[in-house]
MDTraj code that builds the backbone (N, CA, C; nanometers):
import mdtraj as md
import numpy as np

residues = "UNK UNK UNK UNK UNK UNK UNK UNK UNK UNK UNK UNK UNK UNK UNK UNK UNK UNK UNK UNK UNK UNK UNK UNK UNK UNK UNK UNK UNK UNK UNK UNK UNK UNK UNK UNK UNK UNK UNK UNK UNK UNK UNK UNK UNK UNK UNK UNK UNK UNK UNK UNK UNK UNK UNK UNK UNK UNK UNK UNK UNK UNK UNK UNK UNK UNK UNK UNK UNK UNK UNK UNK UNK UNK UNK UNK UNK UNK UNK UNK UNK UNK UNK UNK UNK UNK UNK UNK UNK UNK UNK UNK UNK UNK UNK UNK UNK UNK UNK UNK UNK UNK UNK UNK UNK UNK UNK UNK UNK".split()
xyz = np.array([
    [-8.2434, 5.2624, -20.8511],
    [-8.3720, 5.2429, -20.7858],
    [-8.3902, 5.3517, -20.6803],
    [-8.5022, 5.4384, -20.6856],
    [-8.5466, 5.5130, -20.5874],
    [-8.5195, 5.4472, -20.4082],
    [-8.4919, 5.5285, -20.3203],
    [-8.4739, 5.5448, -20.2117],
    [-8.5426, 5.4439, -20.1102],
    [-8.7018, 5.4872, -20.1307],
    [-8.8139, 5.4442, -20.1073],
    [-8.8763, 5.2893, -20.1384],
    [-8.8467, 5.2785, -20.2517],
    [-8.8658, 5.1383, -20.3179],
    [-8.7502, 5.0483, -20.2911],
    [-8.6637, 5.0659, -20.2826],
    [-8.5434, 4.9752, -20.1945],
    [-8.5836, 4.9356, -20.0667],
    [-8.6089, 5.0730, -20.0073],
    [-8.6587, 5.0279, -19.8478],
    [-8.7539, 4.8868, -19.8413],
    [-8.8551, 4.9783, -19.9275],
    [-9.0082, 4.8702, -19.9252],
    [-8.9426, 4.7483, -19.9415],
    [-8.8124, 4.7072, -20.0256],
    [-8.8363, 4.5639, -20.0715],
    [-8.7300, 4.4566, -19.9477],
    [-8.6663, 4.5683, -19.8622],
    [-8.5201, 4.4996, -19.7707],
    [-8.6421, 4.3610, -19.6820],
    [-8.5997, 4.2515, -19.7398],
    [-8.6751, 4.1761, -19.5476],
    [-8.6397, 4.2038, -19.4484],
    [-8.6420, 4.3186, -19.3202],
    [-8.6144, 4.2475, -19.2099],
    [-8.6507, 4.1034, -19.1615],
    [-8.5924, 4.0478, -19.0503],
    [-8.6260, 3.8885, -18.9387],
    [-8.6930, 4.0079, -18.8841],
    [-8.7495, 3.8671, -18.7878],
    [-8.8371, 3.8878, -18.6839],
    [-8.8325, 4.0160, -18.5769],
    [-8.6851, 4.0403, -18.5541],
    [-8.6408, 4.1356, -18.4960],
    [-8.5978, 4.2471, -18.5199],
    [-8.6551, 4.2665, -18.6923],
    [-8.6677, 4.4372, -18.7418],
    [-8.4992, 4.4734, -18.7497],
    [-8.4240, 4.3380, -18.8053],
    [-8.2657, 4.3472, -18.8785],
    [-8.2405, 4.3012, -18.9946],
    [-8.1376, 4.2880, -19.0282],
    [-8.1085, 4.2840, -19.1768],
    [-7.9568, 4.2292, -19.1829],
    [-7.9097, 4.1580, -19.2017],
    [-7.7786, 4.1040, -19.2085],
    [-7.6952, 4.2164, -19.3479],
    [-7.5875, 4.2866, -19.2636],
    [-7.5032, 4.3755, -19.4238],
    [-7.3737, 4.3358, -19.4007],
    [-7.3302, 4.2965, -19.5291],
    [-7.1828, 4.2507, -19.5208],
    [-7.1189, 4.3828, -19.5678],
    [-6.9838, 4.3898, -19.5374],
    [-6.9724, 4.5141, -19.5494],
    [-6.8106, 4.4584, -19.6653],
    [-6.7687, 4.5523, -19.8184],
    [-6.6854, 4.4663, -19.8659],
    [-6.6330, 4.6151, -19.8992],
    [-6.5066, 4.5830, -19.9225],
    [-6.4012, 4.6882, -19.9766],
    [-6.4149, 4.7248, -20.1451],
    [-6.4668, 4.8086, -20.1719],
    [-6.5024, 4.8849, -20.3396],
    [-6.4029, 4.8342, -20.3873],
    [-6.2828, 4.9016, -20.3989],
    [-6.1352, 4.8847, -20.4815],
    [-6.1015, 4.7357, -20.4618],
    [-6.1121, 4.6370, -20.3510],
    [-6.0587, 4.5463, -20.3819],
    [-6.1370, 4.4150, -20.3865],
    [-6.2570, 4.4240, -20.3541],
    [-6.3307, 4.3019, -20.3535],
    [-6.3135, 4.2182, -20.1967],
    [-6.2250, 4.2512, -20.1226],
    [-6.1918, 4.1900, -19.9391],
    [-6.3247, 4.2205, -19.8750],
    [-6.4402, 4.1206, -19.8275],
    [-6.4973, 4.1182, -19.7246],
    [-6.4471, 4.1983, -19.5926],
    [-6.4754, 4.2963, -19.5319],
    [-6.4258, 4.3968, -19.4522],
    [-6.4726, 4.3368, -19.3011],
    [-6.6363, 4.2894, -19.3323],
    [-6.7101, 4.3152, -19.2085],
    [-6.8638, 4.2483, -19.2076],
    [-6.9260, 4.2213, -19.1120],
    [-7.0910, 4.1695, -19.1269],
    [-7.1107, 4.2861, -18.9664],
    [-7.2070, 4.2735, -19.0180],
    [-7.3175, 4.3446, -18.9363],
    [-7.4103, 4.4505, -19.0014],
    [-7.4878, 4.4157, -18.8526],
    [-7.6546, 4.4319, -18.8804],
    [-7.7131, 4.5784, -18.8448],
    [-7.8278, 4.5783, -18.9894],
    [-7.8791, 4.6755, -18.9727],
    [-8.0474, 4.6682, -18.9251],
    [-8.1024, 4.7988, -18.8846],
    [-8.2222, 4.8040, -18.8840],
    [-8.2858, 4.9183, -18.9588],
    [-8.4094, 4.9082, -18.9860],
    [-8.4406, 5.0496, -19.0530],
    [-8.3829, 5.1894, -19.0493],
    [-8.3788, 5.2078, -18.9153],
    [-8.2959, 5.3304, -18.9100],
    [-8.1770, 5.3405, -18.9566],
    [-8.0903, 5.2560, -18.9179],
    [-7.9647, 5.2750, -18.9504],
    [-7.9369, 5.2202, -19.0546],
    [-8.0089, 5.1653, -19.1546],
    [-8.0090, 5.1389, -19.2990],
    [-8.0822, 5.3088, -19.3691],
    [-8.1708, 5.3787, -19.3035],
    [-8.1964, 5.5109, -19.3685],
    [-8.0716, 5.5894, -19.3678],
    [-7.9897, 5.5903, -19.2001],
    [-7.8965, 5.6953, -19.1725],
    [-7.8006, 5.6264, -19.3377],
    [-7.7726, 5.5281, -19.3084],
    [-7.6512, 5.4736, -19.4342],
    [-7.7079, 5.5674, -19.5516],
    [-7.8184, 5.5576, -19.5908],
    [-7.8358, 5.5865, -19.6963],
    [-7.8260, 5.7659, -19.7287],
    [-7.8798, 5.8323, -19.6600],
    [-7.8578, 5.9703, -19.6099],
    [-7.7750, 6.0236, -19.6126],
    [-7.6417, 5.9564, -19.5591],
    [-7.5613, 5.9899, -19.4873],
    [-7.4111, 5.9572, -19.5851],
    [-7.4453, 5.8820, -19.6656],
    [-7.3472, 5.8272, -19.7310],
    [-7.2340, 5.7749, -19.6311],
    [-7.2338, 5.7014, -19.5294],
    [-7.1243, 5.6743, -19.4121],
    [-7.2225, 5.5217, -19.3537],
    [-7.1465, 5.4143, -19.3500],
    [-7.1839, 5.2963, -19.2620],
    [-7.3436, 5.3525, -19.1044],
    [-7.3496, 5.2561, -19.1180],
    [-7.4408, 5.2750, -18.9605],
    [-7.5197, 5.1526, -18.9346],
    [-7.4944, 5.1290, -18.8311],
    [-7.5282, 4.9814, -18.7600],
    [-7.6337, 4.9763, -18.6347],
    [-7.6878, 4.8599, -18.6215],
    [-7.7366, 4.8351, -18.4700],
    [-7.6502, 4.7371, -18.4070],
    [-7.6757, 4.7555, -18.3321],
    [-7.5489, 4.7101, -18.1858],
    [-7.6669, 4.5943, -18.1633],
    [-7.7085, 4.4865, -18.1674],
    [-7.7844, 4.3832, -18.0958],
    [-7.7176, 4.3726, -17.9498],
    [-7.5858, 4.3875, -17.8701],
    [-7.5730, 4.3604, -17.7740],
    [-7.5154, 4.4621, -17.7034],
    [-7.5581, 4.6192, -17.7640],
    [-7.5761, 4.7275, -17.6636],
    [-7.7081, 4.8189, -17.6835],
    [-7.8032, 4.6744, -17.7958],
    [-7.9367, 4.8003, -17.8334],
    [-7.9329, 4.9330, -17.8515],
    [-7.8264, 4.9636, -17.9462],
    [-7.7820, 5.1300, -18.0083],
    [-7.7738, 5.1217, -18.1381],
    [-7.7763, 5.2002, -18.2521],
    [-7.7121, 5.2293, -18.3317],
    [-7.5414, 5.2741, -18.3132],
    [-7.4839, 5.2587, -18.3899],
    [-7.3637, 5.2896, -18.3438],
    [-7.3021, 5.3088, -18.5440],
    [-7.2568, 5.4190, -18.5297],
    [-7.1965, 5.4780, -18.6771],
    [-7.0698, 5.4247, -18.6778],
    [-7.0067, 5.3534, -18.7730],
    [-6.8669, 5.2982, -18.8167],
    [-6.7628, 5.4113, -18.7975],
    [-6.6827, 5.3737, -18.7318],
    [-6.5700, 5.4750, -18.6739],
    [-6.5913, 5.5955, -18.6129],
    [-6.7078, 5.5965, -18.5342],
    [-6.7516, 5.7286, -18.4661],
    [-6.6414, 5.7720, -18.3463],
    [-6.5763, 5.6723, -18.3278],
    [-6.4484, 5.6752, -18.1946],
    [-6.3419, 5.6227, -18.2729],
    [-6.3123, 5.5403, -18.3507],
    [-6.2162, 5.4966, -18.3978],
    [-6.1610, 5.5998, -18.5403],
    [-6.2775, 5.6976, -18.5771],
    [-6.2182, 5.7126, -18.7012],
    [-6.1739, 5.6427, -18.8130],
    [-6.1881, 5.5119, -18.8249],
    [-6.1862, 5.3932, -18.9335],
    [-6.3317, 5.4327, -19.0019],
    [-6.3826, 5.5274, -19.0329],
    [-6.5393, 5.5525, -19.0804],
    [-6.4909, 5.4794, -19.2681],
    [-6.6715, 5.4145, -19.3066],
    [-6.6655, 5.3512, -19.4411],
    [-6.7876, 5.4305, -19.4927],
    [-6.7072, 5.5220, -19.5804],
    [-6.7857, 5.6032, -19.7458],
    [-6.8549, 5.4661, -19.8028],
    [-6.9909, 5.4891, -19.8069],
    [-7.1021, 5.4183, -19.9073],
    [-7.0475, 5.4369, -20.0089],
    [-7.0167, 5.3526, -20.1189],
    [-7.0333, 5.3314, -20.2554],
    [-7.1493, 5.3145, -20.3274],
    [-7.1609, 5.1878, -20.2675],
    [-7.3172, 5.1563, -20.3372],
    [-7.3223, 5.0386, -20.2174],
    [-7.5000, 5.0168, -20.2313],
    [-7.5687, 4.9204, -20.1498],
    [-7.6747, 4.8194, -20.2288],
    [-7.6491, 4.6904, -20.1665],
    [-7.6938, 4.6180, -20.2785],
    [-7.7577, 4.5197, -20.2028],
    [-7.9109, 4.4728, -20.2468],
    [-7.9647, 4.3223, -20.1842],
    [-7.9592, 4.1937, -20.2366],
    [-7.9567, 4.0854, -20.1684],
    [-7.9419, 3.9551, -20.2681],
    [-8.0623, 3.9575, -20.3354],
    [-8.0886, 3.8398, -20.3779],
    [-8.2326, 3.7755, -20.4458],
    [-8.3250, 3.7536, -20.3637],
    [-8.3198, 3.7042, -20.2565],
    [-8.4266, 3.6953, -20.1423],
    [-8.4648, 3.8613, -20.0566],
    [-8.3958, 3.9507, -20.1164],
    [-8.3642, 4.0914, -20.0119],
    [-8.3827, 4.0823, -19.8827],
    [-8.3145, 3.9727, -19.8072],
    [-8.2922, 3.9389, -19.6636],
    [-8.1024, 3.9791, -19.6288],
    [-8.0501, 4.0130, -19.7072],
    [-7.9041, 4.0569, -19.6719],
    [-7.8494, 4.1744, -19.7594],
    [-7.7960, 4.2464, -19.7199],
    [-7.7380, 4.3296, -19.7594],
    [-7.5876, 4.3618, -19.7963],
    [-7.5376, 4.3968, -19.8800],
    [-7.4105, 4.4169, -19.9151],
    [-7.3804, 4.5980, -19.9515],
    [-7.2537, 4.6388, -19.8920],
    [-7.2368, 4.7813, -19.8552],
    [-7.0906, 4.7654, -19.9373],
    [-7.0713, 4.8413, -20.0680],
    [-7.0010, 4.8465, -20.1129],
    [-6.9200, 4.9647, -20.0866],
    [-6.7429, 4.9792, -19.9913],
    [-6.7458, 5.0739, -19.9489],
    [-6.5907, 5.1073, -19.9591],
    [-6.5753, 5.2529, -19.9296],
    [-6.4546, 5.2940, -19.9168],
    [-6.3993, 5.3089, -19.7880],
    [-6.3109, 5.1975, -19.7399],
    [-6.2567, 5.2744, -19.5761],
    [-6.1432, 5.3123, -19.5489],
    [-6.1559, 5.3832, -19.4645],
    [-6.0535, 5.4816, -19.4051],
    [-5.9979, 5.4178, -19.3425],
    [-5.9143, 5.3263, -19.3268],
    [-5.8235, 5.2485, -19.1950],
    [-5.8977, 5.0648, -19.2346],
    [-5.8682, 5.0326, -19.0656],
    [-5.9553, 4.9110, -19.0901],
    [-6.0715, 4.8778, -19.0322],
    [-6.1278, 4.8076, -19.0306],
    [-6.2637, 4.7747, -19.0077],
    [-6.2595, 4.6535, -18.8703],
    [-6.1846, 4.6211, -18.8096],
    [-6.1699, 4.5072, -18.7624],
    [-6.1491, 4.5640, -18.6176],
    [-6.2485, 4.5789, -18.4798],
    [-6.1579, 4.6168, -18.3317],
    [-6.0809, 4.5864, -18.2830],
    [-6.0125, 4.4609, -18.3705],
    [-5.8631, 4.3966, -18.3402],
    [-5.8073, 4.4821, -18.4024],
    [-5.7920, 4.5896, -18.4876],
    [-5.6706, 4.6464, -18.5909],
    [-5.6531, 4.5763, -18.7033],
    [-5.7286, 4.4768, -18.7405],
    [-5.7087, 4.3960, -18.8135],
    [-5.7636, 4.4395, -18.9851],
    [-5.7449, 4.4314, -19.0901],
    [-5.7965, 4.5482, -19.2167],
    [-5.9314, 4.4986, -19.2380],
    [-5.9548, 4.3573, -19.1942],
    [-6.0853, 4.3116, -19.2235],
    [-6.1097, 4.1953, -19.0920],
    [-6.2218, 4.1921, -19.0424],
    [-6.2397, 4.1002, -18.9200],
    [-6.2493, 3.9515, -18.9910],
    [-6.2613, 3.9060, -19.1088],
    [-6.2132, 3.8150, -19.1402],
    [-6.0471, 3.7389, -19.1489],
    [-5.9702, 3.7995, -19.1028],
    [-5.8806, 3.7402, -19.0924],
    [-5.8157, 3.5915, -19.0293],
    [-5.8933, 3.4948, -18.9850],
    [-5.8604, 3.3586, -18.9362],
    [-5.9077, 3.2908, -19.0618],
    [-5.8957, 3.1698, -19.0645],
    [-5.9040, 3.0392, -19.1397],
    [-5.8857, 2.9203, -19.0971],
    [-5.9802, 2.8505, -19.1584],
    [-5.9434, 2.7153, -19.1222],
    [-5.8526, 2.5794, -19.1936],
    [-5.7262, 2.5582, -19.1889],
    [-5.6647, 2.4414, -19.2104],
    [-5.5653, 2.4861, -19.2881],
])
top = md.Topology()
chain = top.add_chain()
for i, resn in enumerate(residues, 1):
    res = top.add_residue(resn, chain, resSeq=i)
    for name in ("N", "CA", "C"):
        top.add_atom(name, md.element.get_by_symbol(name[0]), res)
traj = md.Trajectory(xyz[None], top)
């Protein structure tokens, strides 16, 4: 699907975001969630490299821009409602500011 016509179809909420889960290509491991906004859903796409909005420093902020843990786009994908996003990706390290390979790491019971 063209560039353009993806865009048109993503829902942002109310607040011009987009929920992207972020999952490991090679293995299928949930890596990460977070949110995008137009921009930083264009930079992703551009750029072939993650890119996020910060809701609680109002920035964009690029995946491993300090950490060097940066995640190669694979492919990007919307559900059925195109209110979430999924970032199929290759990373360099881990994804987690604990050190952790994926910020999912707890469970319950």
């Amino acid at each position: 699907m063209p560039v353009e016509d993806f865009l048109a179809q993503v829902r942002f909420d109310g607040a011009g975001l987009v929920p992207c889960i972020v999952q490991e290509e090679s293995t299928g491991l949930v890596l990460m969630m977070a949110w995008m906004n137009e921009e930083s859903l264009k930079l992703t796409l551009e750029t072939g490299s993650t890119w996020f909005w910060s809701r609680s420093r109002s920035e964009l902020w690029h995946k491993g821009a300090t950490s060097g843990n940066t995640q190669r786009l694979i492919e990007l994908r919307f559900d059925c409602d195109a209110d979430t996003l999924l970032a199929l990706v290759e990373a360099a390290g881990p994804a987690c500011h604990t050190g952790a390979h994926s910020c999912f790491f707890r469970s319950v019971g």
